[in-house]
N, C-alpha and C positions, 0 to 999 in steps of 0.2 A: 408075178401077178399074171395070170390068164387073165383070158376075153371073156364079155359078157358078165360082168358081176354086178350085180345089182342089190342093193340094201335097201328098205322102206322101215321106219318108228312113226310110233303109233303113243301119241298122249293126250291129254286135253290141257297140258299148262299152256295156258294165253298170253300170263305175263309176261315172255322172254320169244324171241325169235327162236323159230325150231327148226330143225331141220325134217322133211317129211321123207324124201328120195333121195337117192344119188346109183349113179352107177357110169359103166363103158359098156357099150352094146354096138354090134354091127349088127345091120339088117339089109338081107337080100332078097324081099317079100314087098308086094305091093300092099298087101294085108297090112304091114301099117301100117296106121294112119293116128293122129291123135286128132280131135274135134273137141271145140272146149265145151261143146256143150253135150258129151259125153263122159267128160272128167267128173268123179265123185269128189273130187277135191277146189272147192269153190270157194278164193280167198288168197290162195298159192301162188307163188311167179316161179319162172322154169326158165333156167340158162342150157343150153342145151348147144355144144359146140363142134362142129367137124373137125373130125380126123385125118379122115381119105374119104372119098366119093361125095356124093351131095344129097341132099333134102331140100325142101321148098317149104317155104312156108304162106298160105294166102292168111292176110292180113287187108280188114281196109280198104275190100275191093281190088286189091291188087296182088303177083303172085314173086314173093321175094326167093330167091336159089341161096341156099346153102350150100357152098363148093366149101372147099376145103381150108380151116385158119378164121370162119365166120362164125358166128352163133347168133342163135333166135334168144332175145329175150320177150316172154310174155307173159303175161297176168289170166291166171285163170279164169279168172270172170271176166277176160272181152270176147269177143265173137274172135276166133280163130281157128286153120286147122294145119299141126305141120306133118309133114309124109316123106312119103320115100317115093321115085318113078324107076324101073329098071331099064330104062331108054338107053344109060349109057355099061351096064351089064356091068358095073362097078355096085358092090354092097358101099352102105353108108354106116361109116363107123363114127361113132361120138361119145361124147360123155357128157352126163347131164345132172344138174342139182335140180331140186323141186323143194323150196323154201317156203314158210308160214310164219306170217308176221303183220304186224304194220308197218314196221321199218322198210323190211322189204317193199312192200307193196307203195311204199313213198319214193324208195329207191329207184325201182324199177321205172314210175313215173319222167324221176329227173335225166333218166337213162334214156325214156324214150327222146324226151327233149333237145338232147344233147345228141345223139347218135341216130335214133329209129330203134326198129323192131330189130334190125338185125346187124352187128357187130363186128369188127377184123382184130385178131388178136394174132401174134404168131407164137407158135407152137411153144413156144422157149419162154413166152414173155409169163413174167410173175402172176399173173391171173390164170392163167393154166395153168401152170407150176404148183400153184395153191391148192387147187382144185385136186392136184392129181395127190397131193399131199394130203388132204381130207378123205379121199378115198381108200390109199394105203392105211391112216390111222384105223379105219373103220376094218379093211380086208386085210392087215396086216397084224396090227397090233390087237385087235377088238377091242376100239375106243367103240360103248354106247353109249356112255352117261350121256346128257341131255346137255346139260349144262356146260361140259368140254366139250361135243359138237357145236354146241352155241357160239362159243369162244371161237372156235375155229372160223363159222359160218360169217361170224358180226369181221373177225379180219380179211375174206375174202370179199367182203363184201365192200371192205374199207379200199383194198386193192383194187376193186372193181371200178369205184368213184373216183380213185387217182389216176388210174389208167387210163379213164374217161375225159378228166378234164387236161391230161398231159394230149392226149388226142386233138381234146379240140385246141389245144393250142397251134398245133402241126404246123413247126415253123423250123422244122427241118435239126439235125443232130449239130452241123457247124453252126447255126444260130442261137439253136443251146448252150454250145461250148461258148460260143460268144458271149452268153449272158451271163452264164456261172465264170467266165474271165472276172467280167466286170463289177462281179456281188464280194466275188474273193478280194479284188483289190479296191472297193471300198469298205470290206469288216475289218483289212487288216490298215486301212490309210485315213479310217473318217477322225481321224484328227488334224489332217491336212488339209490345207483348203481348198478343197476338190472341187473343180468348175465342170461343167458338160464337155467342153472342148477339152478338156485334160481328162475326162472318161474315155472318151471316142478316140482321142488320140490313141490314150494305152491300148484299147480293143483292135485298133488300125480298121474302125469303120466313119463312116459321115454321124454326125452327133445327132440325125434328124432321124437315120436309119435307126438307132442306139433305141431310140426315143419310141420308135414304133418297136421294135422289137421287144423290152421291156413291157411296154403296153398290151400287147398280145401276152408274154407269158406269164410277167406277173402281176399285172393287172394295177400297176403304177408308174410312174416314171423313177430313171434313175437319181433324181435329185430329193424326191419324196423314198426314196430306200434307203438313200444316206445318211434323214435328216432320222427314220426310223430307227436306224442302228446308233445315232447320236446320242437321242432318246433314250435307248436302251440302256446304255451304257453309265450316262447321268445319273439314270433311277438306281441302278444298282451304286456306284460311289456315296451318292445320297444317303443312301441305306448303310455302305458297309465301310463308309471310310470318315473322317473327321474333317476331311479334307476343306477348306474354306470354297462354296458353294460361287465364287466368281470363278476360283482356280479349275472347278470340277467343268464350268462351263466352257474356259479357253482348252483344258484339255479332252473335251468332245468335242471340241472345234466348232465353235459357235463365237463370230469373229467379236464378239461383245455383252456384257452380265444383261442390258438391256435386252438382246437379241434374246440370248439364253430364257429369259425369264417369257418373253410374249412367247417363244414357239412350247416350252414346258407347258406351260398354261391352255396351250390350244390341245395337249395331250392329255394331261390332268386335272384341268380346269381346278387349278391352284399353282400358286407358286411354288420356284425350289424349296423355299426356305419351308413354306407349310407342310409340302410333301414330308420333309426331315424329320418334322415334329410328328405330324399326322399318323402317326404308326400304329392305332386302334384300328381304325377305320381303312388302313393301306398298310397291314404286314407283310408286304411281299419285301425280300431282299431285291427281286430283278422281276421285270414286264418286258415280254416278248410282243413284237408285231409282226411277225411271219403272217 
């Protein structure tokens, strides 16, 4: 692949997220500049992310640097304008999507929320990996259908929201590894009668720490995750096996048919036994709670 490649499509289908731009461009010119309200494209958001050297973006009354491993995202219809300065006598190389949607344009919103206008991804990570995959399909293979750039656009985009929300979790890789310990040895042990202090123990953290770090990344405690995969487990026996519906609940580990039946209930709002019958109205073999 050479430098500077740049592709623009050109349609009027509304139904479907499109893609409008992409490309990698270095620029060693003050002459650029973008101002959104010189853009002929009004409705668009624009990722747009450094390579080597920097750009600026003013935003908001204020003036953000794009160094290198950052990216602008912006909506073409707000007041913005991003450039280039030759102050530090480095060209600014990047690569940039310019998307048209609604999706987008709700994405970009939750994006600002969650991060700001502008972005830290590193070079390796799966959202620029994506990106740079979308541009070979186009410079490499000549992908233009609409519809497989769409496909492409809607999973980088998907990348882009998980990226985001693992961000804001930012609670470090060994706290990660701490938490995926703890999920592994409750989907392979939730028949056991797992207490908190015999969570915490296996992790070798404080059960209080456990508790907040759970909290942060997935947005439950560890004893609401166990009773989830309980749950899980139930629904599908319920469905796939003949199994006598006390036995189904001692072997999800639910220390009694009573127990079993009030927390089912708080999930299905019915009983096991109904669920079993129920199967017009509830043909799933298995219900996930991720």
């Amino acid at each position: 692949m050479v430098h500077t490649v740049s592709y623009a499509f050109r349609n009027d289908d509304t139904s479907i997220m499109t893609l409008d731009s992409i490309g990698w461009q270095i620029v060693s010119s003050e002459e650029y500049r973008c101002p959104s309200d010189d853009r002929p494209d009004p409705g668009h958001v624009v990722f747009q992310y450094t390579l080597n050297g920097q750009g600026y973006l003013d935003i908001d009354n204020q003036t953000l640097p794009l160094p290198k491993g950052h990216a602008l995202l912006v909506k073409i219809a707000g007041e913005h304008c991003y450039y280039y300065k030759q102050e530090n006598n480095e060209p600014w190389e990047f690569i940039w999507i310019n998307i048209r949607g609604d999706e987008a344009n709700r994405i970009w919103d939750m994006m600002h929320d969650n991060e700001g206008h502008v972005i830290r991804r590193n070079a390796d990570s799966p959202l620029i990996q994506e990106l740079w995959q979308i541009i070979h399909l186009i410079h490499q293979e000549k992908v233009t259908d609409k519809y497989r750039l769409s496909m492409q656009i809607y999973r980088w985009l998907l990348i882009l929201v998980q990226t985001s929300r693992d961000a804001e979790k930012d609670i470090g890789a060994l706290s990660i590894t701490t938490i995926e310990k703890c999920k592994k040895f409750i989907r392979e042990n939730y028949a056991s009668p797992l207490t908190l202090d015999l969570l915490a123990s296996h992790c070798d953290i404080n059960k209080h720490y456990l508790c907040r770090l759970f909290q942060k990344s997935e947005k439950t405690s560890p004893l609401a995750y166990l009773k989830d995969r309980r749950i899980e487990v139930a629904i599908r026996l319920l469905r796939t096996t003949e199994l006598p519906i006390s036995q189904i609940g001692q072997q999800c580990g639910f220390e009694s048919p009573s127990y079993f039946g009030k927390v089912f209930r708080q999930y299905m709002s019915m009983s096991p036994k109904e669920y079993r019958l129920n199967k017009l109205e509830f043909p799933y073999e298995a219900i996930y709670y991720e």
